[in-house]
Backbone of each chain as ProteinMPNN parsed JSONL, in Angstrom:
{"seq_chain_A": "XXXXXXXXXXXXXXXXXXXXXXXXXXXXXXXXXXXXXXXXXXXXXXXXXXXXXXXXXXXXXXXXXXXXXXXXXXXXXXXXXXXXXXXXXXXXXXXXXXXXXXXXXXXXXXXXXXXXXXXXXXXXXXXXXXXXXXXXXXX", "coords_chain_A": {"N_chain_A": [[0.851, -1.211, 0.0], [0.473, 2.401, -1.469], [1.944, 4.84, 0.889], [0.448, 8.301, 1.947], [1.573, 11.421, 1.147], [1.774, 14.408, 2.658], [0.719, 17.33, 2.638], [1.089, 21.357, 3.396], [-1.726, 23.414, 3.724], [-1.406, 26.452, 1.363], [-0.676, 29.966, 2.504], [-1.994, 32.379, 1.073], [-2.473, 35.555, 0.962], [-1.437, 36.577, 3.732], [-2.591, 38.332, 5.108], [-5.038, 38.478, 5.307], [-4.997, 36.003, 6.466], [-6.756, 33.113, 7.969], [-8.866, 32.862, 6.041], [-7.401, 33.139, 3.363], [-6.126, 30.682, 3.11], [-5.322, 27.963, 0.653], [-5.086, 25.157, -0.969], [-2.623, 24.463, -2.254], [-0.496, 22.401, -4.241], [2.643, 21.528, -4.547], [4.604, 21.033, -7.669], [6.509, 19.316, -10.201], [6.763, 19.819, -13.823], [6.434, 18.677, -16.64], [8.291, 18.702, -20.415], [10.223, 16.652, -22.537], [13.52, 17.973, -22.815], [12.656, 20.5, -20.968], [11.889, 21.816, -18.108], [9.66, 22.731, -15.676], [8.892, 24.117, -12.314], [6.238, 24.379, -10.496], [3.454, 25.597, -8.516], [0.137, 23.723, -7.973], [-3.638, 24.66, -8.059], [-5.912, 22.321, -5.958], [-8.733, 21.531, -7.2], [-11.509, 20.214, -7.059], [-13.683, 20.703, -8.475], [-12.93, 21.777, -10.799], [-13.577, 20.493, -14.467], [-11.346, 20.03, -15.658], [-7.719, 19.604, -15.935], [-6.019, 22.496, -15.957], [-3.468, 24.868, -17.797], [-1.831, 27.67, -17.258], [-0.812, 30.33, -19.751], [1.716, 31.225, -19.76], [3.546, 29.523, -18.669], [2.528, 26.859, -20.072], [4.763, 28.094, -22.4], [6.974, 27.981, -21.319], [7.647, 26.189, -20.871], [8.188, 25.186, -23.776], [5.561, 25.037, -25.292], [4.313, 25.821, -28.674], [2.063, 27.888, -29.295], [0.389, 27.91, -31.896], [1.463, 25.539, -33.098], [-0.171, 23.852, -31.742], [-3.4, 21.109, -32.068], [-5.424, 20.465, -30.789], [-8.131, 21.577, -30.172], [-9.707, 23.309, -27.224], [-13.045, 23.627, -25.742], [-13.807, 25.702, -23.12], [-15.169, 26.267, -20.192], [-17.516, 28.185, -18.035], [-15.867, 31.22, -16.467], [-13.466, 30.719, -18.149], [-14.802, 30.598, -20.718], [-14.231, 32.388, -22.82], [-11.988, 32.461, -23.322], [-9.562, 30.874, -25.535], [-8.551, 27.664, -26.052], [-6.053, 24.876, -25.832], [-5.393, 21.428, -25.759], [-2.323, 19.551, -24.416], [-0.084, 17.186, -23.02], [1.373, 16.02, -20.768], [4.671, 15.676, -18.037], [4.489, 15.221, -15.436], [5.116, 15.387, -11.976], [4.837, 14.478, -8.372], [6.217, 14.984, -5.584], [6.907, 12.827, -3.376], [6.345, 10.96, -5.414], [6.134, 8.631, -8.37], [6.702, 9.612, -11.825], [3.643, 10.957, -13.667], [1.818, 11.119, -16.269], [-0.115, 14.078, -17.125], [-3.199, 15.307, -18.701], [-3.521, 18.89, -20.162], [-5.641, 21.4, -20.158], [-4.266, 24.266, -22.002], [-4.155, 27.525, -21.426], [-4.756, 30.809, -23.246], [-4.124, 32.57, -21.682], [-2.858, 34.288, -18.527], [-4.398, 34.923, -16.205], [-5.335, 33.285, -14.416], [-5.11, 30.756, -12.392], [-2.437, 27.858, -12.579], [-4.751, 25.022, -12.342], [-5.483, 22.02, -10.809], [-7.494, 19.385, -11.949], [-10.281, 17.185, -12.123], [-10.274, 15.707, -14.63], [-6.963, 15.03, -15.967], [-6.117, 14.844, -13.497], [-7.358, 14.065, -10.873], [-7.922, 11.482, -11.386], [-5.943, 10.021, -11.673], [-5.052, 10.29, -8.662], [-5.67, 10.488, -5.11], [-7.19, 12.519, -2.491], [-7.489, 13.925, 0.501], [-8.618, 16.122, 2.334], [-7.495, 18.09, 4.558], [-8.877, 20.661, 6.49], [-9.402, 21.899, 8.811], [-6.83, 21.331, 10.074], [-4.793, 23.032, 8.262], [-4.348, 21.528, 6.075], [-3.241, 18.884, 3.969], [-3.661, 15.299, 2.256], [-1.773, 13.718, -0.422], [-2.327, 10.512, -2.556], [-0.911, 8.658, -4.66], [-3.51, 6.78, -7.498], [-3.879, 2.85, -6.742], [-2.749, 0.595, -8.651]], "CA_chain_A": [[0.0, 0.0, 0.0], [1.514, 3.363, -0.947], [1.658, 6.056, 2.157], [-0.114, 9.401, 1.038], [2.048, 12.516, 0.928], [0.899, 15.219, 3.291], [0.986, 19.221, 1.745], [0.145, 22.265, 4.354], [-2.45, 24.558, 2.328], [-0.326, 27.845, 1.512], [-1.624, 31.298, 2.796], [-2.151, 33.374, -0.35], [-2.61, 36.311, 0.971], [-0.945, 36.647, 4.629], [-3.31, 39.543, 6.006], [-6.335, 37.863, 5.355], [-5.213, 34.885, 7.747], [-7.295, 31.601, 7.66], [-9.436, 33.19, 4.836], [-6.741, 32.712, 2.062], [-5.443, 29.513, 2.798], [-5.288, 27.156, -0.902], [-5.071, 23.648, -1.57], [-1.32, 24.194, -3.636], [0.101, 21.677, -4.619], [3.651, 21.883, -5.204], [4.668, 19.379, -8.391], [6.949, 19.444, -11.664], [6.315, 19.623, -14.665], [8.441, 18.768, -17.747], [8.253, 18.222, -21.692], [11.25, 16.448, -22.768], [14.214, 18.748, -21.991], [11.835, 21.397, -20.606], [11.401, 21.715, -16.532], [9.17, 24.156, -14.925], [8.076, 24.013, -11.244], [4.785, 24.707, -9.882], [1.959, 25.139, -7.593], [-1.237, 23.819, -8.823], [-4.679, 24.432, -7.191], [-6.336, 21.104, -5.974], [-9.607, 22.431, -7.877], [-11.971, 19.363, -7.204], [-15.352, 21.156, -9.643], [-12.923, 21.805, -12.394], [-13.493, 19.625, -14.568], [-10.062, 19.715, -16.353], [-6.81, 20.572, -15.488], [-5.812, 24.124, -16.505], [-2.355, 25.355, -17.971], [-1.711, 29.2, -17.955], [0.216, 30.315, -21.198], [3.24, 31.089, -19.755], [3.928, 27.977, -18.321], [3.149, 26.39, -21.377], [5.556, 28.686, -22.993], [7.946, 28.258, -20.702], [7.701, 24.423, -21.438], [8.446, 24.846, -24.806], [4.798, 24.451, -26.643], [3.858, 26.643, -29.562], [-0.009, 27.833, -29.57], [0.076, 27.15, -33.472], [1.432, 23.741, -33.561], [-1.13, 22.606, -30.579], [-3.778, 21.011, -32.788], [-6.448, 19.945, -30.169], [-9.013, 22.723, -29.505], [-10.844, 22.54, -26.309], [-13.863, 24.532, -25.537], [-13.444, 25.601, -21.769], [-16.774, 26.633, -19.907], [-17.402, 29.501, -16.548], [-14.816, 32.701, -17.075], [-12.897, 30.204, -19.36], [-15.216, 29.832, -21.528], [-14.245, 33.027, -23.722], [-10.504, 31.858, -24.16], [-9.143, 30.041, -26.401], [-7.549, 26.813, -24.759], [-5.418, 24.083, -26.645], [-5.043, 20.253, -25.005], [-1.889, 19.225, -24.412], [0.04, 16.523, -22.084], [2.813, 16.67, -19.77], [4.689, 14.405, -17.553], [4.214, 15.718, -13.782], [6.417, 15.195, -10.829], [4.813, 15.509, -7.309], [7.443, 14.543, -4.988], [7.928, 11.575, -3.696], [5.757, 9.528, -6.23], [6.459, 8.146, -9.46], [6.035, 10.51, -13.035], [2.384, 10.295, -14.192], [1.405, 12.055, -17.742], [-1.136, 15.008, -17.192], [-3.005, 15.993, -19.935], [-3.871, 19.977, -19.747], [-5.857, 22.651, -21.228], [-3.587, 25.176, -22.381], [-5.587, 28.765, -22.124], [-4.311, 32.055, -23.721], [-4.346, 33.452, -20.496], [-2.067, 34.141, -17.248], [-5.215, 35.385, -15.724], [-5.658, 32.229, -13.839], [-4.199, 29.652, -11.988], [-2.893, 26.268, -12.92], [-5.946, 24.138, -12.046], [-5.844, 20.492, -11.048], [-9.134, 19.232, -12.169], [-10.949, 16.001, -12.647], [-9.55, 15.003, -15.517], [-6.845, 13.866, -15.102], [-5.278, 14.816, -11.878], [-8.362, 13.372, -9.869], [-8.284, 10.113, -11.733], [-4.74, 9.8, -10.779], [-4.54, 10.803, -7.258], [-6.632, 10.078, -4.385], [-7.264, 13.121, -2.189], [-7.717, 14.081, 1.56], [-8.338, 17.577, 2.607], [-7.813, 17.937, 6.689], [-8.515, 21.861, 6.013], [-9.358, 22.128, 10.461], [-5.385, 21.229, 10.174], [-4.207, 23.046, 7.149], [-3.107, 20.135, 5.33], [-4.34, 17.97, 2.757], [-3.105, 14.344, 1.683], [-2.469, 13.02, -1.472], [-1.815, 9.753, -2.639], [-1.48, 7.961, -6.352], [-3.981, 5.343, -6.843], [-3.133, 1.458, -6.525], [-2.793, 0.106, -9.99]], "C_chain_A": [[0.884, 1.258, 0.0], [1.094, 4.349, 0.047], [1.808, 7.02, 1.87], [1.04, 10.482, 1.708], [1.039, 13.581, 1.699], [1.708, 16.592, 2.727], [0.095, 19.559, 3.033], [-0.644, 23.344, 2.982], [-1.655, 25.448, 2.594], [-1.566, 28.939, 1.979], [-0.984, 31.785, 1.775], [-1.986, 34.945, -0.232], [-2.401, 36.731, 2.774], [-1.999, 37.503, 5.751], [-4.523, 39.11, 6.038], [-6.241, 35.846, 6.409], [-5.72, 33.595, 7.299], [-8.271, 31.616, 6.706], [-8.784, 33.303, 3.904], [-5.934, 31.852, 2.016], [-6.033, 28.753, 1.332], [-4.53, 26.155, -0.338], [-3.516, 23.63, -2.575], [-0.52, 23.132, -3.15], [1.696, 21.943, -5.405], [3.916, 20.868, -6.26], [5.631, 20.373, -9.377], [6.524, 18.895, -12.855], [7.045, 19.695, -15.929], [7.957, 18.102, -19.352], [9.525, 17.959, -22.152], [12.729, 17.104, -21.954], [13.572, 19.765, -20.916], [11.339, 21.202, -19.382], [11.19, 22.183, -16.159], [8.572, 23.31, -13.257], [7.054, 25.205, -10.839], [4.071, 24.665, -9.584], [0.883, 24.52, -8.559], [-2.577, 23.839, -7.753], [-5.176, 22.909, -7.26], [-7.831, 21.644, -6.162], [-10.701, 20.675, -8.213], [-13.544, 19.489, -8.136], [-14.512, 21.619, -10.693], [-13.099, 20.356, -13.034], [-12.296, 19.144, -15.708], [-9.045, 20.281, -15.398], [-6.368, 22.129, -16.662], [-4.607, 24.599, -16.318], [-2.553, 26.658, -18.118], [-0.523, 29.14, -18.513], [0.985, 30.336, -20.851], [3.827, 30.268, -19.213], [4.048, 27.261, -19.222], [4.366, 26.851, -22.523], [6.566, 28.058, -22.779], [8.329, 26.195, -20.867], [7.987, 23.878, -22.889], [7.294, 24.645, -26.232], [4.744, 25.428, -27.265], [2.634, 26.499, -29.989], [-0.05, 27.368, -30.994], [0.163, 26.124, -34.046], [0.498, 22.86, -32.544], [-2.259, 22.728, -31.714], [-5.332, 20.792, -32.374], [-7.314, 20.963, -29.391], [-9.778, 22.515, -28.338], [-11.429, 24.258, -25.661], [-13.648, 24.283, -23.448], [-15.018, 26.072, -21.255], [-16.299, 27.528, -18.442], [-16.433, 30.714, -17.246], [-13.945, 32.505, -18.115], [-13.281, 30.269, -20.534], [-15.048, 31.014, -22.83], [-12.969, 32.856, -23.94], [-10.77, 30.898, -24.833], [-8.141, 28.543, -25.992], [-7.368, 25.396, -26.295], [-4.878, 22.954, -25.439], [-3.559, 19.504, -25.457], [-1.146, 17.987, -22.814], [1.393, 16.361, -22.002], [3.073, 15.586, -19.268], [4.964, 15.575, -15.788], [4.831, 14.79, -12.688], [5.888, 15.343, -9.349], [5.308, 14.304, -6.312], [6.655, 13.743, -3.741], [7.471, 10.172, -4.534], [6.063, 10.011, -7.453], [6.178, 9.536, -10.841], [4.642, 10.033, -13.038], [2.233, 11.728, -15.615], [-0.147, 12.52, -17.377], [-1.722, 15.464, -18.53], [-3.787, 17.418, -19.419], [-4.946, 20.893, -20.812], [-5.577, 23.804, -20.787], [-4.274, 26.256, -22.811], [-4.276, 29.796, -22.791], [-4.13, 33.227, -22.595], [-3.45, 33.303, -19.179], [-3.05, 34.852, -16.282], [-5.839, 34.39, -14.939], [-4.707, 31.115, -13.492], [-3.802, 28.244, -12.531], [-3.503, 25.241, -11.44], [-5.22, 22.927, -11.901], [-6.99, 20.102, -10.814], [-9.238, 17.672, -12.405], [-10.138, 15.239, -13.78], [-8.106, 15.67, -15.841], [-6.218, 13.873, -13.804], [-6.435, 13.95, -10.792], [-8.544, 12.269, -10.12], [-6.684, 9.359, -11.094], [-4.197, 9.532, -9.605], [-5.538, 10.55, -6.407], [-6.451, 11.499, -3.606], [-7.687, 13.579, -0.805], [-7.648, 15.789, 2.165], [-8.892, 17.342, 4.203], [-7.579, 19.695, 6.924], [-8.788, 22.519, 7.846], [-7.597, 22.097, 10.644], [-4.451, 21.927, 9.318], [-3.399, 22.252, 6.482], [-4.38, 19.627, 4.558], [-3.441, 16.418, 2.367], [-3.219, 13.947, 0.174], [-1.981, 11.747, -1.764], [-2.413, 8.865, -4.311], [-2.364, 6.711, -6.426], [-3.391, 3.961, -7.295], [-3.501, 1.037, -8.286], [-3.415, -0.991, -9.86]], "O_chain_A": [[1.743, 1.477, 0.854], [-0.086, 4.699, 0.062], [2.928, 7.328, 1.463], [1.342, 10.262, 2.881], [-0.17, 13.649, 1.477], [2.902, 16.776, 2.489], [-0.829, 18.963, 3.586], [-0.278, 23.774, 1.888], [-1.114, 25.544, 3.696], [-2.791, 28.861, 1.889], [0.22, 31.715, 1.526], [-1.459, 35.586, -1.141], [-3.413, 37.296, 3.187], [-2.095, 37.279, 6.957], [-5.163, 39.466, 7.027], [-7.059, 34.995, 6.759], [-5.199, 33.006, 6.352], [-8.697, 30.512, 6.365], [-9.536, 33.72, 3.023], [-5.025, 31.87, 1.186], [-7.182, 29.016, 0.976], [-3.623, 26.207, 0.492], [-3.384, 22.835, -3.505], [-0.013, 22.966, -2.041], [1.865, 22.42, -6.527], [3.53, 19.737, -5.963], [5.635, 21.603, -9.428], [6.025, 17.778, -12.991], [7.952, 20.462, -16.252], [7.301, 17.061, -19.386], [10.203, 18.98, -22.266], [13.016, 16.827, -20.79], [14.176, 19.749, -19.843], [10.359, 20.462, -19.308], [12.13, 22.825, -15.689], [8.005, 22.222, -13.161], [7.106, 26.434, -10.875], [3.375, 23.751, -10.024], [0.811, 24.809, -9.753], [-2.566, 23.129, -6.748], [-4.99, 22.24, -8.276], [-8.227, 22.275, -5.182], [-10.659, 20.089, -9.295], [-14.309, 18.554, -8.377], [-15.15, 21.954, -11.692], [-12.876, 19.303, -12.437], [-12.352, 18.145, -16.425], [-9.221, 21.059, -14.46], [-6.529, 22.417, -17.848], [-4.242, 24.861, -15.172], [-3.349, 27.026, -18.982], [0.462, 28.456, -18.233], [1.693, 29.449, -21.326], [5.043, 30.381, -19.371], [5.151, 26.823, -19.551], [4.801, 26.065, -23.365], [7.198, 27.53, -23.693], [9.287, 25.424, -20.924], [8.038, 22.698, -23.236], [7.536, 24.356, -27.404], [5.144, 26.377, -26.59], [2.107, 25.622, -30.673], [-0.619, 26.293, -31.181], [-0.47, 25.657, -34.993], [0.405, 21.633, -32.495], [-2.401, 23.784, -32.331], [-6.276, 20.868, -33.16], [-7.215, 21.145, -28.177], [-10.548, 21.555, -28.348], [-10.885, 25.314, -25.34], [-13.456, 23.279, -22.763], [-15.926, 26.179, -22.079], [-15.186, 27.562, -17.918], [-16.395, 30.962, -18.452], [-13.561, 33.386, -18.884], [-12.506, 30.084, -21.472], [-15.646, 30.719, -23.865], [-12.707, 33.192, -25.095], [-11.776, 30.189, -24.873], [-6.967, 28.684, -25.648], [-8.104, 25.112, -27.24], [-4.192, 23.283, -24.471], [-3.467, 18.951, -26.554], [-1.712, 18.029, -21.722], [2.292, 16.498, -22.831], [2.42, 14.569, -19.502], [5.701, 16.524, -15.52], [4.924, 13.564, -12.739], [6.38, 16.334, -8.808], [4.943, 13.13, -6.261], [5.698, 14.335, -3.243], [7.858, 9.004, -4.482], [6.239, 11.184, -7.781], [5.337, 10.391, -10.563], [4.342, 8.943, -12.55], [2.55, 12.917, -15.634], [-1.123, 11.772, -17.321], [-0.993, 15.933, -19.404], [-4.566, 17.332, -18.47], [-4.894, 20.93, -22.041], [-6.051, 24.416, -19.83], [-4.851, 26.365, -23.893], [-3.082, 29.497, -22.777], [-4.032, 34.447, -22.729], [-3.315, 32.155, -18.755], [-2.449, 35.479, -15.41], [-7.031, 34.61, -14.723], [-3.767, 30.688, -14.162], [-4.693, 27.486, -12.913], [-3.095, 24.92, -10.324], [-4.354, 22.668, -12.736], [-7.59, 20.309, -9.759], [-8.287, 17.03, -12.852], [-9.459, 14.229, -13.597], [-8.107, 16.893, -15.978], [-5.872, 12.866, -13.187], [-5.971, 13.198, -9.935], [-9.278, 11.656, -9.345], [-6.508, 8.438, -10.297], [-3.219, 8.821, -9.375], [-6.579, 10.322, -7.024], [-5.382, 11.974, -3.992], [-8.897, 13.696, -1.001], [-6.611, 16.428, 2.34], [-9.864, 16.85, 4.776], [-6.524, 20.141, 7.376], [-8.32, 23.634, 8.077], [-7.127, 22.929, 11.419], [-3.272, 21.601, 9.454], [-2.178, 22.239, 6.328], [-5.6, 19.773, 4.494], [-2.255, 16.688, 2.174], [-4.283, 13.836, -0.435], [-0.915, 11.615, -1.163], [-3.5, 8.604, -4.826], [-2.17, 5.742, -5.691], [-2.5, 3.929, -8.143], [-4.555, 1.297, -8.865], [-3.636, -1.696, -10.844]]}, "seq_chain_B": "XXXXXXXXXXXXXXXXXXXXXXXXXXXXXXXXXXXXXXXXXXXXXXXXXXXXXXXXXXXXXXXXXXXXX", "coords_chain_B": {"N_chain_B": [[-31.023, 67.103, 10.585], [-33.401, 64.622, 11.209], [-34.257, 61.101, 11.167], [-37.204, 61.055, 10.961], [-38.577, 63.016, 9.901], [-37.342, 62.957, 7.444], [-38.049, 60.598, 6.512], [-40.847, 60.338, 5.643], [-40.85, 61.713, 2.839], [-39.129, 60.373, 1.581], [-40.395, 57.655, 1.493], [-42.488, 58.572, -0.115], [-41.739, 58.436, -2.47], [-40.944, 57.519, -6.186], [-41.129, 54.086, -6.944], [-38.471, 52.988, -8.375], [-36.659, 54.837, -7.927], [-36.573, 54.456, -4.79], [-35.337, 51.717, -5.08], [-33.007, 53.064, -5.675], [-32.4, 54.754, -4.329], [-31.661, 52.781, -1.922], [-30.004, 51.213, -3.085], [-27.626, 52.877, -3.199], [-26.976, 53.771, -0.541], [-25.997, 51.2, 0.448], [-23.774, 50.713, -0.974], [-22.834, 52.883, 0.015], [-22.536, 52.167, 2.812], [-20.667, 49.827, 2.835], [-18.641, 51.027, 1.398], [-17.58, 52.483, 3.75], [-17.442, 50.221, 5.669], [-15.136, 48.951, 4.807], [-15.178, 46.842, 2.802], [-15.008, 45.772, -0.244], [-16.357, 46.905, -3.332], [-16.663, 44.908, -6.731], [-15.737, 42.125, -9.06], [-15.504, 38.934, -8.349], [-14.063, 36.588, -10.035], [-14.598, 33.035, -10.857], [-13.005, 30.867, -11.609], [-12.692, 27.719, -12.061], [-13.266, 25.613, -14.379], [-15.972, 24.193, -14.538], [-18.532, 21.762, -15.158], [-17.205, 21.216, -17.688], [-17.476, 18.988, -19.677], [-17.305, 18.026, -22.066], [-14.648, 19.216, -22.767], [-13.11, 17.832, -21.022], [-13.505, 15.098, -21.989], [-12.523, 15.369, -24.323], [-9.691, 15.974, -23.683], [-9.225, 13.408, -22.308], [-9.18, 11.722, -24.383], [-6.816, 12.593, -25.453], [-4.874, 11.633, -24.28], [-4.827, 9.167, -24.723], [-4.329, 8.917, -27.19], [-1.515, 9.734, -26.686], [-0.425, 7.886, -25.177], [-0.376, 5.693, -26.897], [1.104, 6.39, -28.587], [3.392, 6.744, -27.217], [5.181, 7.397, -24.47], [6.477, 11.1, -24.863], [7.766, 12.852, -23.07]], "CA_chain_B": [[-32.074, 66.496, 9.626], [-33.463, 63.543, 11.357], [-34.793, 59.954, 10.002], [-38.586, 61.336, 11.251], [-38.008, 63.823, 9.192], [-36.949, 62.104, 5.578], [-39.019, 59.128, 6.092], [-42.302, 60.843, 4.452], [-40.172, 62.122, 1.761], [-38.436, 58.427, 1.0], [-41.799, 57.135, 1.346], [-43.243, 59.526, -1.209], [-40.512, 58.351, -3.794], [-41.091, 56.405, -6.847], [-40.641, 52.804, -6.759], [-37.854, 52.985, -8.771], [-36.269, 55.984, -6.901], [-36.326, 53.97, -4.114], [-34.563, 51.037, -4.604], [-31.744, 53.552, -6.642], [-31.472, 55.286, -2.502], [-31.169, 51.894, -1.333], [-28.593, 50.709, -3.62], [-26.608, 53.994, -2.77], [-26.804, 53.853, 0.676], [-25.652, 50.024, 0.695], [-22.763, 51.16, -1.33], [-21.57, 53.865, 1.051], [-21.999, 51.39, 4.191], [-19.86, 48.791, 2.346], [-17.343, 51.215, 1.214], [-17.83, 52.553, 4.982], [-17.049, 48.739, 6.166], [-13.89, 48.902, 4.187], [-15.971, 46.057, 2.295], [-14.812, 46.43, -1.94], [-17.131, 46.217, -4.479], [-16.038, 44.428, -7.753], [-15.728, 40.799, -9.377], [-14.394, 38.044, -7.817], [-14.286, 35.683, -10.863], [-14.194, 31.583, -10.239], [-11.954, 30.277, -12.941], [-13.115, 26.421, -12.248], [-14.247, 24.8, -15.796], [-16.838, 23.667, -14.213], [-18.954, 21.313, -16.214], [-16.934, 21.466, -18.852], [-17.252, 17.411, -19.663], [-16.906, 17.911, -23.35], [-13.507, 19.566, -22.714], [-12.728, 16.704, -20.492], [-13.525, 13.619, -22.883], [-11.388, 15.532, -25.118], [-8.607, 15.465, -22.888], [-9.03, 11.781, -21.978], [-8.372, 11.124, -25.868], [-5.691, 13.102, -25.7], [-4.13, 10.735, -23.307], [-4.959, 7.756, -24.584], [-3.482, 8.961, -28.39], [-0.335, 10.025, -26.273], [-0.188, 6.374, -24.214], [-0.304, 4.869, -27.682], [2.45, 6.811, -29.477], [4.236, 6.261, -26.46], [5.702, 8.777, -23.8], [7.554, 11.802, -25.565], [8.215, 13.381, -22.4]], "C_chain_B": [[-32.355, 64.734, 10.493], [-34.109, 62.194, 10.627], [-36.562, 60.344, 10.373], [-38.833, 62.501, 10.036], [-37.72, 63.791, 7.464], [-37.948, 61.321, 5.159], [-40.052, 59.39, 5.371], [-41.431, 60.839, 3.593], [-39.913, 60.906, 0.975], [-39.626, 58.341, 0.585], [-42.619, 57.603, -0.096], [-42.226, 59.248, -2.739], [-41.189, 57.462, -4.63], [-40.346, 55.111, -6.412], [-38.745, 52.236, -7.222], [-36.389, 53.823, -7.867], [-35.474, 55.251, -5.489], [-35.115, 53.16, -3.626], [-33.233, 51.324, -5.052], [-31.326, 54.237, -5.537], [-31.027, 54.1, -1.885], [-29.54, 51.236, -1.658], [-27.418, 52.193, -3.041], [-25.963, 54.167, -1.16], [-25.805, 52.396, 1.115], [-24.147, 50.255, 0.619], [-21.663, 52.023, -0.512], [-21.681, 53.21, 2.209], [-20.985, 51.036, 3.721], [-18.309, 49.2, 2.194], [-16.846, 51.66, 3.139], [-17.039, 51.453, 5.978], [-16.021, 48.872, 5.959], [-14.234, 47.405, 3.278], [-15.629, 46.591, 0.401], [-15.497, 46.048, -2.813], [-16.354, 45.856, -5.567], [-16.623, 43.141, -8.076], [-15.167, 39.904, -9.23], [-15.107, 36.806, -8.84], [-13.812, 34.317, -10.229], [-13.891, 31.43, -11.6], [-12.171, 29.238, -13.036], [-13.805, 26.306, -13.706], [-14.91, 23.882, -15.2], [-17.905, 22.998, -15.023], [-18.548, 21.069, -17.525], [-16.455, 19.694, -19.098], [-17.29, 17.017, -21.073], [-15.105, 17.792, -23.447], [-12.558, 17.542, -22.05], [-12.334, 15.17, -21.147], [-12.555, 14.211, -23.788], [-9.881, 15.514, -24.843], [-8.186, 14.185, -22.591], [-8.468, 11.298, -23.273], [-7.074, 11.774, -26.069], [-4.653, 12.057, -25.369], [-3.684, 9.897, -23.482], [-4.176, 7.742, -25.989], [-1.781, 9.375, -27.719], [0.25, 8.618, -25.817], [0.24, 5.748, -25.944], [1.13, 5.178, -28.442], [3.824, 7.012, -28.834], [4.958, 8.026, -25.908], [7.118, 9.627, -24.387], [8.62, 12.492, -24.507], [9.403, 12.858, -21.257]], "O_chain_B": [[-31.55, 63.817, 10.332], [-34.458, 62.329, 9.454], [-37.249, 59.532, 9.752], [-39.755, 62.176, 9.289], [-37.954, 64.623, 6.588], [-38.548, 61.23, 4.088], [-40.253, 58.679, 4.386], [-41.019, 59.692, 3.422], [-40.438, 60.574, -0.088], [-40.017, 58.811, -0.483], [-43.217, 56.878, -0.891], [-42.189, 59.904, -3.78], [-41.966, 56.648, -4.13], [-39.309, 55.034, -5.752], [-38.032, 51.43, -6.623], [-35.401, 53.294, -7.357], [-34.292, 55.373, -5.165], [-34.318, 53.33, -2.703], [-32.337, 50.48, -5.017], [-30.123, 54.476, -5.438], [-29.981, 54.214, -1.246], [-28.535, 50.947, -1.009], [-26.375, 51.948, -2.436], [-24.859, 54.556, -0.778], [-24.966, 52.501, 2.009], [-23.362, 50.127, 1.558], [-20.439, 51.991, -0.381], [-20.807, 53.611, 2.978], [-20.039, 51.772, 4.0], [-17.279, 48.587, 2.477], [-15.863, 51.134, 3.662], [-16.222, 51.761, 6.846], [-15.419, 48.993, 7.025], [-13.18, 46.794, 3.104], [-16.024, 47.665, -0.05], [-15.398, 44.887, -3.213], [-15.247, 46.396, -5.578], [-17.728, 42.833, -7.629], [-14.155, 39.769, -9.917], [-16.185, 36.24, -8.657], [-12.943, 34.254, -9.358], [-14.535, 31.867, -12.554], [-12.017, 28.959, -14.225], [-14.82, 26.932, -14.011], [-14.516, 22.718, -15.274], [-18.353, 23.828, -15.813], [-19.336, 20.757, -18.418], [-15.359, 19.235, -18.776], [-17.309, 15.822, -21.364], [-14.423, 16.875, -23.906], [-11.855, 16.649, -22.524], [-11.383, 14.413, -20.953], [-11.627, 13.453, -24.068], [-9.024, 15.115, -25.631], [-7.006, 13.836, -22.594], [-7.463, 10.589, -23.325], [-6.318, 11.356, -26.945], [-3.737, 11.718, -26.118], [-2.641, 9.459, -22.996], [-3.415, 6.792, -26.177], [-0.862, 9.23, -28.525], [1.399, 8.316, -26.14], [1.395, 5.333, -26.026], [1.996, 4.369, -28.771], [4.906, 7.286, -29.355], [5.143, 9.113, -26.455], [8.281, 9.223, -24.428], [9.811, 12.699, -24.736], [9.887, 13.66, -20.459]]}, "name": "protein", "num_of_chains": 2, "seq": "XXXXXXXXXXXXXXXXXXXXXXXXXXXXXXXXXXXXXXXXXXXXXXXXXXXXXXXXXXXXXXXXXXXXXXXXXXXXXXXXXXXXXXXXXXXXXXXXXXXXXXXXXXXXXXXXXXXXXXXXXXXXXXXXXXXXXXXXXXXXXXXXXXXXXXXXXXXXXXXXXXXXXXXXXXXXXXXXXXXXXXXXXXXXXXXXXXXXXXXXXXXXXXXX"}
């Protein structure tokens, strides 16, 4: 059985106290040569995960060669978002391949949503403790 | 000027009138509060289960052509 990984939620916003604690997730994220680190919200009603552009940038994709359009829905739903997939790092378990939608926008956080970070990962939020567990599921 | 005083007056307002003192008044508590009006957008793709199945194929054409990353 593997033993889940415990994360404290971050405070976002220091002055606002126990009203801007978040669910981040620290993890890596990497396309071939290409290694960015970063938070991601644990965003259990998206129902995707969600790349902002400059991350993808910064990873190497090019909006014109991504080929896979994906209609996004809520404040998303007037970008333009392109599906691509990653290989993700969150320390101390194994790679797993994320796939993302890639918006046009740094006007938002990267999301971990339903598909596929929630199919992946099992999830424990102990938010009376600021903490949260996660753990990959059993194959 | 007390509220004994206004209250006919209010009272005597159009309907409209009305709820355009109410909204005003709300406004200057709030800013009052130190309370900020604006838009606090939720960014969740919520429902978005089109997006999603399209993602899952993404996955599954990536699994097949084997990991680039």
């Amino acid at each position: 059985m593997i033993e889940p990984a415990r994360f404290p939620f971050v405070d976002v916003d220091p002055s606002l106290a126990e009203s801007s604690l978040m669910p981040l997730l620290p993890l890596t994220l990497s396309k071939g040569e290409m290694v960015v680190s970063a938070y991601g919200l644990l965003d259990s009603g998206a129902a995707v995960n969600v790349l902002p552009y400059s991350l993808g940038e910064q990873l190497g994709f090019v909006w014109e060669e991504q080929r896979t359009s994906i209609v996004l829905s809520g404040n998303l739903a007037r970008l333009s978002a392109r599906g691509i997939v990653l290989s993700a790092i969150i320390a101390p378990f194994s790679a797993v391949r994320l796939a993302f939608a890639w918006t046009q926008s740094d006007n938002v956080r990267l999301l971990l949503g339903q598909a596929n970070f929630f199919m992946e990962f099992d999830v424990c939020f102990f938010r009376s403790q600021s903490q949260f567990e996660v753990t990959p599921k059993e194959l | 000027m007390s509220l004994t005083t206004v209250l006919p007056s209010v009272r005597a307002l159009p309907r409209k009138d009305k709820f355009r003192l109410m909204q005003e008044l709300l406004t200057e508590l709030s800013q009052e509060e130190g309370l900020e009006e604006g838009e606090y957008p939720i960014w969740s793709p919520y429902d978005a289960h089109e997006a999603a199945a399209a993602l899952m194929m993404l996955l599954e054409q990536d699994k097949k052509e084997g990991a680039t990353a």
